[in-house]
VEXFI-142233 format. One record per residue (C-alpha): x, y, z. Coordinates in steps of 0.1 Angstrom, whole numbers, plus 5000, padded with zeros to 4 digits. Example, Ala and Ser with C-alpha at 12.3 -4.5 7.8 and 13.67 -1.06 7.14 Angstrom:
<site east="5123" north="4955" up="5078"/>
<site east="5137" north="4989" up="5071"/>
This chain:
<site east="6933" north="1513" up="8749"/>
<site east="6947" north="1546" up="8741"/>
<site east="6972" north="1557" up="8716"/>
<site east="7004" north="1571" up="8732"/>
<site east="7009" north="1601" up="8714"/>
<site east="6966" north="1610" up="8722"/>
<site east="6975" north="1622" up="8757"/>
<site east="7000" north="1649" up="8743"/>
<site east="6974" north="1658" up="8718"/>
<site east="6943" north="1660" up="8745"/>
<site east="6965" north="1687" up="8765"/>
<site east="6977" north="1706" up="8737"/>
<site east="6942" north="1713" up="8726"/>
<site east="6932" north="1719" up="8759"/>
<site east="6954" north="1747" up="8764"/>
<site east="6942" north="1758" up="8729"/>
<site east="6903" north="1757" up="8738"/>
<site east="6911" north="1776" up="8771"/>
<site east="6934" north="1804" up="8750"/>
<site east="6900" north="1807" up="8726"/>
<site east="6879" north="1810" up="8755"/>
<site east="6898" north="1836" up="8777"/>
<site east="6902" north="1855" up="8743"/>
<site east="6866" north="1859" up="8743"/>
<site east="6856" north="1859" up="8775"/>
<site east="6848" north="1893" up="8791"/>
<site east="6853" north="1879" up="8828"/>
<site east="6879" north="1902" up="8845"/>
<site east="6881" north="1870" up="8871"/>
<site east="6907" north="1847" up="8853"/>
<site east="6901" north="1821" up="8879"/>
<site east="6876" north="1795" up="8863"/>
<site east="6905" north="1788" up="8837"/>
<site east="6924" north="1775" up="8861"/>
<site east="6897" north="1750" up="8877"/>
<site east="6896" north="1738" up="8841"/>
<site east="6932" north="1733" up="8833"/>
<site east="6935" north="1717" up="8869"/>
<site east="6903" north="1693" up="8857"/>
<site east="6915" north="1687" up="8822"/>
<site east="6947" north="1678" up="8832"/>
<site east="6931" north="1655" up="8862"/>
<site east="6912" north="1638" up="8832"/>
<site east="6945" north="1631" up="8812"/>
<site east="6963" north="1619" up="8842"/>
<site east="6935" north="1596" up="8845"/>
<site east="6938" north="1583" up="8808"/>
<site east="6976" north="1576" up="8815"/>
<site east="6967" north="1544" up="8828"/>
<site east="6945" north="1533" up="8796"/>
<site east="6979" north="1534" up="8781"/>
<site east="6997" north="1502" up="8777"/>
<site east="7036" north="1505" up="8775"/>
<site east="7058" north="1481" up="8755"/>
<site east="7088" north="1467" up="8770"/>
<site east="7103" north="1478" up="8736"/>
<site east="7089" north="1510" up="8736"/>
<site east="7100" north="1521" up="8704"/>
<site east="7073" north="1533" up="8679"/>
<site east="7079" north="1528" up="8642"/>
<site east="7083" north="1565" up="8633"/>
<site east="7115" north="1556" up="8659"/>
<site east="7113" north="1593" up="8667"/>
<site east="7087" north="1586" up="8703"/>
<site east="7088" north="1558" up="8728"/>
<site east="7064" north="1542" up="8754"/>
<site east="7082" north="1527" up="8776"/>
<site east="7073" north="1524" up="8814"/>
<site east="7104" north="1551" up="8824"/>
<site east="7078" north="1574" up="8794"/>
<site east="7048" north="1567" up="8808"/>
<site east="7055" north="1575" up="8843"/>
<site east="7073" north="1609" up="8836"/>
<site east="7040" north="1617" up="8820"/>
<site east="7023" north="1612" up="8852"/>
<site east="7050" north="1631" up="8871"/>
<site east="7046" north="1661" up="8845"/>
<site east="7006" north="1660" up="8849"/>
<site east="7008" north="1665" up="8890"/>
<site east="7034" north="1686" up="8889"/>
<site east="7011" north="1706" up="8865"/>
<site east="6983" north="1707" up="8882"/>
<site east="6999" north="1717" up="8918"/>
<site east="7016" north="1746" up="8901"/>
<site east="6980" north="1755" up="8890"/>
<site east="6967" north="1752" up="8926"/>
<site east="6998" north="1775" up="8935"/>
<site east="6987" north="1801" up="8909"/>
<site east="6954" north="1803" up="8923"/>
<site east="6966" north="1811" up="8958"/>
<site east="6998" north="1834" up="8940"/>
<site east="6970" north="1855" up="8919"/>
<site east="6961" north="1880" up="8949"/>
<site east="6999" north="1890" up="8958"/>
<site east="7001" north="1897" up="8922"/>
<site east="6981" north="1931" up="8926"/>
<site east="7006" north="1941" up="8956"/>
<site east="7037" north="1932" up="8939"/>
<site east="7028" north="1952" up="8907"/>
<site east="7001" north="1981" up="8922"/>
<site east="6999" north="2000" up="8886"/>
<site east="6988" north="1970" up="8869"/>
<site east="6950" north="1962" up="8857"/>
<site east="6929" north="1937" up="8874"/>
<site east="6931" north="1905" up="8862"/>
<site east="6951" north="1914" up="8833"/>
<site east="6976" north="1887" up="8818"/>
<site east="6958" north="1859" up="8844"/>
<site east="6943" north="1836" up="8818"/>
<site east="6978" north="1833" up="8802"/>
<site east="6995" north="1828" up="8835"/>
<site east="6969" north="1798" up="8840"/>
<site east="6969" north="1783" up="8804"/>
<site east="7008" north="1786" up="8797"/>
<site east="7012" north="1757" up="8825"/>
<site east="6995" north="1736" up="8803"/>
<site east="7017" north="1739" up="8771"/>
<site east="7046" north="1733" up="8792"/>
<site east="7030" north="1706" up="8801"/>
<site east="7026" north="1688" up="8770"/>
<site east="7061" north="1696" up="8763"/>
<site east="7071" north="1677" up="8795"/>
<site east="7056" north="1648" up="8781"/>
<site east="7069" north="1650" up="8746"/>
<site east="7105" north="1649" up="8759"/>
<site east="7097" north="1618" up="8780"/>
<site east="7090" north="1601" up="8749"/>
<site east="7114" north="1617" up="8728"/>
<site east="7139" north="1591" up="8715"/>
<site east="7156" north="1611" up="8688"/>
<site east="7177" north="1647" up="8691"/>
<site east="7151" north="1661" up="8668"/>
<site east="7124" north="1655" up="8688"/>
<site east="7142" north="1667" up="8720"/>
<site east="7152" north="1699" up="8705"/>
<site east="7113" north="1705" up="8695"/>
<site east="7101" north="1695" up="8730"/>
<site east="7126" north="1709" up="8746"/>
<site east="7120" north="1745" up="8731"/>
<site east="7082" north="1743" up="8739"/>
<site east="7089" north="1740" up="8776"/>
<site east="7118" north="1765" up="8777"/>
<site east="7096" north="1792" up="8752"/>
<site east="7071" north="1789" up="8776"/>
<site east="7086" north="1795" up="8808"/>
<site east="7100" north="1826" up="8795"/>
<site east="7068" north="1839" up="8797"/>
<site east="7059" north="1828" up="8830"/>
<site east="7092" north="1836" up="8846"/>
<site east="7092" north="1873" up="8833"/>
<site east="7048" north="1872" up="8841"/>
<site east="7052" north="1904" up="8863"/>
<site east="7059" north="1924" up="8838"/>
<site east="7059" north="1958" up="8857"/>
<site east="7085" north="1941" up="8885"/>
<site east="7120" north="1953" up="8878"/>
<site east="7130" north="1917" up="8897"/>
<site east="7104" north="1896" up="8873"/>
<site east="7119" north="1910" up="8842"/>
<site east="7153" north="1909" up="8851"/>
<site east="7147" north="1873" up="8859"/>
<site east="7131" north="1869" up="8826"/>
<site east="7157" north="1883" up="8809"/>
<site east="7185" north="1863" up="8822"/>
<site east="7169" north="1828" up="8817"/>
<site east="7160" north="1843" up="8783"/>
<site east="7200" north="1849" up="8772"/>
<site east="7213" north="1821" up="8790"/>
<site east="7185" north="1797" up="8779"/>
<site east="7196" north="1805" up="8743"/>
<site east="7227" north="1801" up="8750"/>
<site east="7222" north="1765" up="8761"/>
<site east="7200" north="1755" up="8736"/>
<site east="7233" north="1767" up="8712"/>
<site east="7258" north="1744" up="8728"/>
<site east="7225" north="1717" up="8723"/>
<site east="7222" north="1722" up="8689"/>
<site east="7261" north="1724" up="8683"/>
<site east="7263" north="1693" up="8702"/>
<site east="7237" north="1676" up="8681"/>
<site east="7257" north="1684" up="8648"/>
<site east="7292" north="1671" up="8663"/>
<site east="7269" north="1638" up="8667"/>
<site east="7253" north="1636" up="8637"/>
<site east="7285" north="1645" up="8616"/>
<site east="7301" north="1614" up="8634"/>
<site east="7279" north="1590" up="8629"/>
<site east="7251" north="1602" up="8605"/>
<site east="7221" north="1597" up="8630"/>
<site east="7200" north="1617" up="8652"/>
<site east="7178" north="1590" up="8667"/>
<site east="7191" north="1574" up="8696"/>
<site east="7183" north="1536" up="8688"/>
<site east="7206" north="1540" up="8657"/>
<site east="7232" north="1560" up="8675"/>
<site east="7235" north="1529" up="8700"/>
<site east="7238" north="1507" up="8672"/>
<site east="7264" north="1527" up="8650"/>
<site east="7287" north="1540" up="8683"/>
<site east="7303" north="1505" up="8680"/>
<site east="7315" north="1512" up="8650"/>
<site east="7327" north="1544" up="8648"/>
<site east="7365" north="1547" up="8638"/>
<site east="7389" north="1554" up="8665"/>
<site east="7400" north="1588" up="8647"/>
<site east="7365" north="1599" up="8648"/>
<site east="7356" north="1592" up="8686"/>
<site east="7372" north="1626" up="8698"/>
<site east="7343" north="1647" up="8679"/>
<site east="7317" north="1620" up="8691"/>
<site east="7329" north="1630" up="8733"/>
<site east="7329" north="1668" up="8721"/>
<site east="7290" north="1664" up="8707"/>
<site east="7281" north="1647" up="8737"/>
<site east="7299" north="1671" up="8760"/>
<site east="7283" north="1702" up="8743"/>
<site east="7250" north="1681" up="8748"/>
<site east="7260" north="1678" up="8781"/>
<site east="7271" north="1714" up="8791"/>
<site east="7236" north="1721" up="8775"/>
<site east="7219" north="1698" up="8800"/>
<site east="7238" north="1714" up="8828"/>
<site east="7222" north="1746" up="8824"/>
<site east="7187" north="1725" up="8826"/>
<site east="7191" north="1710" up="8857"/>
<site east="7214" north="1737" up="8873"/>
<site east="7245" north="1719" up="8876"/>
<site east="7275" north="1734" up="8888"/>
<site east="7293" north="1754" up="8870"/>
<site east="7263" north="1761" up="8850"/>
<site east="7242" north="1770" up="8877"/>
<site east="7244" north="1809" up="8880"/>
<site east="7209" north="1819" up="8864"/>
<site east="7196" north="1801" up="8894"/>
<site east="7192" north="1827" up="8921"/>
<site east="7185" north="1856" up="8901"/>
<site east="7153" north="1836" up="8883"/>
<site east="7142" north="1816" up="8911"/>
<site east="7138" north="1850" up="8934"/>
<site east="7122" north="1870" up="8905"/>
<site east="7098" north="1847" up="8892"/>
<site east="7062" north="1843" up="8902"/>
<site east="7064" north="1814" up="8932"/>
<site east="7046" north="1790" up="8915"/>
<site east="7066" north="1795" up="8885"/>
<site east="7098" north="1790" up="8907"/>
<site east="7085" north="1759" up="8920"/>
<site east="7078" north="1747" up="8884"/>
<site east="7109" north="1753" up="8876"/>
<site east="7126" north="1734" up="8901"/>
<site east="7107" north="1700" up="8900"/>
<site east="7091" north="1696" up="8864"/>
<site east="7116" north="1711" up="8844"/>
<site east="7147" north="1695" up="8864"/>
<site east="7127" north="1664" up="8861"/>
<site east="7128" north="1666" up="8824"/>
<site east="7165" north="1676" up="8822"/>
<site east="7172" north="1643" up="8842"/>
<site east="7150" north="1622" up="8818"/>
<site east="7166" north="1634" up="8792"/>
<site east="7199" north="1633" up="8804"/>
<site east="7188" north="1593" up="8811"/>
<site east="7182" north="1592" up="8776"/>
<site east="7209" north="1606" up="8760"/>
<site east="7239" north="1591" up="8779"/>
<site east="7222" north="1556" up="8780"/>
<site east="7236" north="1543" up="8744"/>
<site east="7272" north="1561" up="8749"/>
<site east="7277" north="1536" up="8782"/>
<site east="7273" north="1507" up="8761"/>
<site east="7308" north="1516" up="8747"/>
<site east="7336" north="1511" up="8770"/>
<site east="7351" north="1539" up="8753"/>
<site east="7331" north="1563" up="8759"/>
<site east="7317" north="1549" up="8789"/>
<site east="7351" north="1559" up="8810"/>
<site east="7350" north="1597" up="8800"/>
<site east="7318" north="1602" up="8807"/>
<site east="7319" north="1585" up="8840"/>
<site east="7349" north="1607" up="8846"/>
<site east="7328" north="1637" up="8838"/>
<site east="7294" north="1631" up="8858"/>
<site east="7314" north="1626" up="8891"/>
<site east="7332" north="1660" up="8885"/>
<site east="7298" north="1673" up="8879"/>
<site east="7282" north="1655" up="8904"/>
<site east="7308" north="1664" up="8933"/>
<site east="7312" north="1704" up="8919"/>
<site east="7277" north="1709" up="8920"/>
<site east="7271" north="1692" up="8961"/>
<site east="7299" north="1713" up="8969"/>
<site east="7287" north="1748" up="8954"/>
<site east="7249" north="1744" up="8960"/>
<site east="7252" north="1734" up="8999"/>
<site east="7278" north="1764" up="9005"/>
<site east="7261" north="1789" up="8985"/>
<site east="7229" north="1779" up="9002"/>
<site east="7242" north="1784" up="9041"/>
<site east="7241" north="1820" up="9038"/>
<site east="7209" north="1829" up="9022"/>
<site east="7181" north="1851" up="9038"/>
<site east="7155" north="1850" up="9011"/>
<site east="7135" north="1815" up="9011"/>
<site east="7135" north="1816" up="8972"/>
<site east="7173" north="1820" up="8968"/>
<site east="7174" north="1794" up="8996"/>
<site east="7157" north="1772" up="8973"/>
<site east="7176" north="1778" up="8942"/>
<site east="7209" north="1769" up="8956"/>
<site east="7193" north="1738" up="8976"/>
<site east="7180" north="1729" up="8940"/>
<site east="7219" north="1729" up="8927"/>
<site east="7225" north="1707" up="8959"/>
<site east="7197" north="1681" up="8950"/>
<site east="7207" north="1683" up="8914"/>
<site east="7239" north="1675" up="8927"/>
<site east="7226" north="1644" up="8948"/>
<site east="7206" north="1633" up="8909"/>
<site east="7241" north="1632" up="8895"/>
<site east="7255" north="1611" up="8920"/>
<site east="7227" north="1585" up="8914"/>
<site east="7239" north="1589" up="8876"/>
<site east="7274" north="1581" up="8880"/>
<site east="7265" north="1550" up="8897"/>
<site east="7242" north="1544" up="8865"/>
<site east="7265" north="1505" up="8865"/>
<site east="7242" north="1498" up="8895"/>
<site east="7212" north="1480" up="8882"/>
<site east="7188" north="1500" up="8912"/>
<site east="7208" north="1533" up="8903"/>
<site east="7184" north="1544" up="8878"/>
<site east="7153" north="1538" up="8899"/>
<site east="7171" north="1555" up="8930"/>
<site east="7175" north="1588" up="8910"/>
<site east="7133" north="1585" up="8896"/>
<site east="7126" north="1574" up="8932"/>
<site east="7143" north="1609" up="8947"/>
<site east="7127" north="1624" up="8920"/>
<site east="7096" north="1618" up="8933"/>
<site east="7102" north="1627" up="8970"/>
<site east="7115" north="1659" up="8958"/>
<site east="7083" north="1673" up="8937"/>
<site east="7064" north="1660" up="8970"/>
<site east="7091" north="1681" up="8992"/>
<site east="7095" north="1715" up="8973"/>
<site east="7063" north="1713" up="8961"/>
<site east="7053" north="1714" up="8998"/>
<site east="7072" north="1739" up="9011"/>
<site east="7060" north="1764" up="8981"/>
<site east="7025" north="1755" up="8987"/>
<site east="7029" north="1772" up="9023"/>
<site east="7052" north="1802" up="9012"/>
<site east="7023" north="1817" up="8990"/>
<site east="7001" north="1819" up="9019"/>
<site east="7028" north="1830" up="9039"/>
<site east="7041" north="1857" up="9018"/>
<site east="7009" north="1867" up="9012"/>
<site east="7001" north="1876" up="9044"/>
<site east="7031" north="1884" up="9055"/>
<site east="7040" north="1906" up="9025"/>
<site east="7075" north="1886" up="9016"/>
<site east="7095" north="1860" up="9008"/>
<site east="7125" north="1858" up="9031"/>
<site east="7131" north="1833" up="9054"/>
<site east="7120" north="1863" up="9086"/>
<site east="7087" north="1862" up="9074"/>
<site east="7081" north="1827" up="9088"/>
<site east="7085" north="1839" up="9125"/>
<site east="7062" north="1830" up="9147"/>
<site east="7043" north="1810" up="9124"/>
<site east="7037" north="1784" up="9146"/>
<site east="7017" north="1805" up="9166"/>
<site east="7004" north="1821" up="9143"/>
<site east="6994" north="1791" up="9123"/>
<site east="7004" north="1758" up="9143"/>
<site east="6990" north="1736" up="9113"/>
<site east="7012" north="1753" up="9086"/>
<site east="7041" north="1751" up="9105"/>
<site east="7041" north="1713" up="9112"/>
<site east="7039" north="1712" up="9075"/>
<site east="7065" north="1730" up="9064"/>
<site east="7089" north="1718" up="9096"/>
<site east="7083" north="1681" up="9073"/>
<site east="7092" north="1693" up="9042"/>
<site east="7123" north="1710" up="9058"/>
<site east="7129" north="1681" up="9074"/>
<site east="7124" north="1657" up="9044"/>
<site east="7148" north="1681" up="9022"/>
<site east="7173" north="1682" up="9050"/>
<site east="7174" north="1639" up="9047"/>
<site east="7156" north="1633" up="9085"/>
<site east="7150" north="1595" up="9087"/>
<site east="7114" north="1584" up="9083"/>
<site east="7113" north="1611" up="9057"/>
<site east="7111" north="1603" up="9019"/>
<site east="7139" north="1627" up="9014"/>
<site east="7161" north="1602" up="9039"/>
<site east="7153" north="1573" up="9014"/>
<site east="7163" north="1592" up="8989"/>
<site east="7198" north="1599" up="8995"/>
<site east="7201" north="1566" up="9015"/>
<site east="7190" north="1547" up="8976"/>
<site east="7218" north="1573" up="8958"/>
<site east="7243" north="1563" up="8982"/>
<site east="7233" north="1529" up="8985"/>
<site east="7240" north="1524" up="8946"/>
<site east="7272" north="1547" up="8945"/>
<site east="7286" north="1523" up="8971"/>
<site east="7279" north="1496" up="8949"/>
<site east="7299" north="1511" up="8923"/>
<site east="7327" north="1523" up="8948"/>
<site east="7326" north="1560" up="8942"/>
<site east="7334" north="1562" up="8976"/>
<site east="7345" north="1598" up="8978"/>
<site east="7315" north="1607" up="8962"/>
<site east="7294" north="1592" up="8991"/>
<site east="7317" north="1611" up="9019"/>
<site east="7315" north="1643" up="9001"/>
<site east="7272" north="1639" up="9000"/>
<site east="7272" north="1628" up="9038"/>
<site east="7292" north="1661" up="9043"/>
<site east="7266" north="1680" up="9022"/>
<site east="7241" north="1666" up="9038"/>
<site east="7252" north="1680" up="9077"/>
<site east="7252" north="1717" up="9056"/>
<site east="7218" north="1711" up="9047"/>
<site east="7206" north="1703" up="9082"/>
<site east="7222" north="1739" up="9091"/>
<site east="7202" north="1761" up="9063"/>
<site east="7169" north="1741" up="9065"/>
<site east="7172" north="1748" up="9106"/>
<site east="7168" north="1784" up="9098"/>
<site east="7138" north="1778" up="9088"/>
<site east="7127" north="1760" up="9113"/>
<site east="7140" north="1782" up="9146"/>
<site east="7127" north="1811" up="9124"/>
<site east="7087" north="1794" up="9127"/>
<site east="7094" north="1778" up="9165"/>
<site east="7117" north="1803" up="9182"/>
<site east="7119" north="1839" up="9166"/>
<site east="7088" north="1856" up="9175"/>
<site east="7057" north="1871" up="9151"/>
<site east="7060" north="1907" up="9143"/>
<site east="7033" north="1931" up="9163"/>
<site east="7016" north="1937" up="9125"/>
<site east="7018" north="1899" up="9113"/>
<site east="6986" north="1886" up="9100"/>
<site east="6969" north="1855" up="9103"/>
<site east="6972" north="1829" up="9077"/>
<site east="6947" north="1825" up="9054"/>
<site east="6948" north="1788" up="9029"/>
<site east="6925" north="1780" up="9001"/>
<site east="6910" north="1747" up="9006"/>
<site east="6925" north="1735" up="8975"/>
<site east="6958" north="1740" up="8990"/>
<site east="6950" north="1727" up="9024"/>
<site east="6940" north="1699" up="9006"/>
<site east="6973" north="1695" up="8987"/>
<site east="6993" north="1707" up="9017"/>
<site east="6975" north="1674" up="9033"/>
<site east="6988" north="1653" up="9006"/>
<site east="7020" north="1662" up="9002"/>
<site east="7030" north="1659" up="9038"/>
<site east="7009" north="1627" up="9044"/>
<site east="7030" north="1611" up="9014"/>
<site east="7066" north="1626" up="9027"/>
<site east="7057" north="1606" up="9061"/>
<site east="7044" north="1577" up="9044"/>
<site east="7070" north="1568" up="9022"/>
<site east="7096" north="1577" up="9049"/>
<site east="7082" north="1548" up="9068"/>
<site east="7072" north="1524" up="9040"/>
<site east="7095" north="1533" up="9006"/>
<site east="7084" north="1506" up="8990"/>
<site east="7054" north="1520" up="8982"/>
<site east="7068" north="1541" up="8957"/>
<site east="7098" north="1515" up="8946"/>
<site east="7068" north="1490" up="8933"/>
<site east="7051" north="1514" up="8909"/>
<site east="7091" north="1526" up="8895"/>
<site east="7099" north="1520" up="8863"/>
């Protein structure tokens, strides 16, 4: 067997053997980086399951944890990793049309080894179990993808983007660290085990500044996952960043917000009094954000934007799942629709990089006539527009059917009516999509579509899975932590 913390420190020094050999390498052509990142990381994923979790998962430093819920967000990180690598590949060749004055090849080793670090911060914060070691992780991932989001560095868009997430990224990680010291000056702990244990003891005088910690924790969060109201770097970021930096964005990194977000609220609901305000606040979250992200989403033209706000909407759907956190299935609902939506988005940016690059952009008009143009592509993306949207015999159906299902449980029953709502807004943006591919017609000029045969190959996969686990969910729901 392997020890836990190994995998975090085989892909750290990955991505530091790959820096020291694009600093000497005299290659203009950046690309073989990438096939090794995409290989190395393939190797760790593959160790993950030499890995024995402990139904304790503690480790004596109390500062990381194994457990299953760990151990599969790992796995989630590593694939999510290593499609975003596949994405770059494909993304390289627009780079020199977006940004004409720039060299060839210049800045594309970074843009394929950066991935990596974020990577192994990923991991770290699915093991983190104390504020200190979430803080740590948590930079890592965000320091990183300022890089990547402001990559095109002679793109007004790119740097604007950069420089938004940059300001309001630091602002976040303020109200965090704020947040952190509220806690710790209540009940002089940082590690979350202790916390549990202290919270029922902590004087009644003193539990207002332990709910104004964990709301500054909490606002912090938001900005993460792109809750509502703290959702307005979304657009701006999502449409100026590289695609497959977009995409990373808004399945790894939300996926890490949410794990964290797990692991931070999990001791305070073993307190009844704290349990009731934070109930109170994740269903105002919760409903704000479905409400905002569908509405803002309806009258987008750009696919990217389109994305972002659907990302508030899904984020949105998370938080439902999280209110209902009572439900003993709740918590394996939310990693379930998780899981369907990295296969989903993931999907649907996998065939907008081909698209876009032959197209020459991203809005949702440059799909017309794809499915004459490219019948193959268009059957794929009409799935993951479908499976986002919540057709039956898609995963993304199961998905919100499993949220629901455990809110009902719990009787937030206005909760459930306002994401059935939602949903029938979602059908209407998604459709653009679609009528855009199956009924507007190609340009005179549009060119065919060329794919990579690494990304037919995950195109194949992703949309195989969406269909698979829309007819047999339990497929996934056996490997859930």
């Amino acid at each position: 067997m392997i020890q836990p913390i190994a995998l975090e420190i085989i892909v750290v020094c990955l991505g530091i053997l790959l820096l020291m050999v694009e600093a000497f390498s005299s290659k203009t052509s950046k690309t073989p980086l990438a096939y090794a990142a995409i290989l190395g990381l393939s190797v760790v994923f593959v160790l993950t399951f030499f890995v024995q979790p402990s139904a304790a998962g503690l480790q004596e430093s109390g500062f990381y944890v194994l457990d299953p819920l760990a151990l599969f967000f790992k796995r989630f990180a590593l694939v999510a990793t290593i499609v975003t690598l596949v994405l770059a590949l494909d993304y390289l060749p627009i780079v020199q049309r977006l940004v004409p004055g720039e060299r060839p090849g210049a800045g594309s080793g970074e843009f394929f080894i950066l991935p990596v670090f974020t990577c192994a911060g990923l991991m770290w914060m699915a093991s983190a179990a104390d504020f200190i070691v979430i803080f740590c992780a948590l930079e890592l991932v965000t320091i990183s993808l300022y890089v990547q989001v402001a990559y095109l560095r002679r793109s007004i868009a790119s740097l604007e983007a950069g420089t938004k997430f940059l300001i309001l990224g630091a602002l976040s990680t303020g109200f965090f660290v704020y947040g952190i010291t509220w806690i710790f000056g209540t009940v002089g702990q940082t590690g979350l085990e202790a916390i549990r244990q202290a919270l029922p003891g902590v004087p009644e005088a003193a539990q207002p500044a332990m709910i104004f910690g964990v709301a500054l924790v909490l606002v912090a969060i938001g900005f993460k996952i792109a809750a509502a109201p703290f959702q307005f770097w979304v657009p701006d970021v999502y449409q100026g960043a590289p695609t497959p930096v977009t995409a990373y964005l808004a399945v790894a990194s939300k996926a890490a917000g949410f794990v964290i977000l797990i692991r931070v609220l999990e001791p305070f609901f073993t307190v009844i009094a704290f349990q009731e305000k934070l109930f109170l606040a994740l269903v105002l979250l919760a409903g704000l954000t479905l409400l905002f992200g569908n509405l803002a989403a309806i009258p987008q033209t750009n696919f990217k934007r389109l994305m972002g706000y659907s990302s508030v909407a899904h984020a949105g759907y998370l938080l439902v799942g999280l209110a209902a956190i009572g439900d003993a299935f709740a918590g394996r609902a939310v990693v379930f629709y998780l899981c369907g939506y990295l296969l989903m988005t993931f999907l649907a940016f996998l065939i907008l990089v081909p698209v876009s690059k032959a197209s020459g952009g991203d809005d949702i008009a440059n799909f017309n006539g794809l499915a004459r143009r490219s019948p193959a592509l268009a059957l794929a993306m009409l799935i993951a527009a479908a499976s986002l949207a919540g057709v039956p015999f898609t995963v993304g159906f199961f998905g919100k059917f499993f949220i629901f299902e455990a809110a009902m449980k719990q009787e937030l029953f206005g909760l459930v009516l306002l994401g059935v709502v939602t949903v029938a807004c979602g059908f209407y943006y998604y459709f653009k999509v679609i009528r855009a591919m199956y009924w507007q017609p190609a340009s005179e000029d549009a060119a065919p579509v060329q794919v990579s045969v690494l990304s037919r190959l995950a195109i194949a996969i992703c949309a195989v899975l969406i269909l698979v686990l829309g007819f047999y969910p339990q497929l996934l729901i056996q490997i859930l932590p």
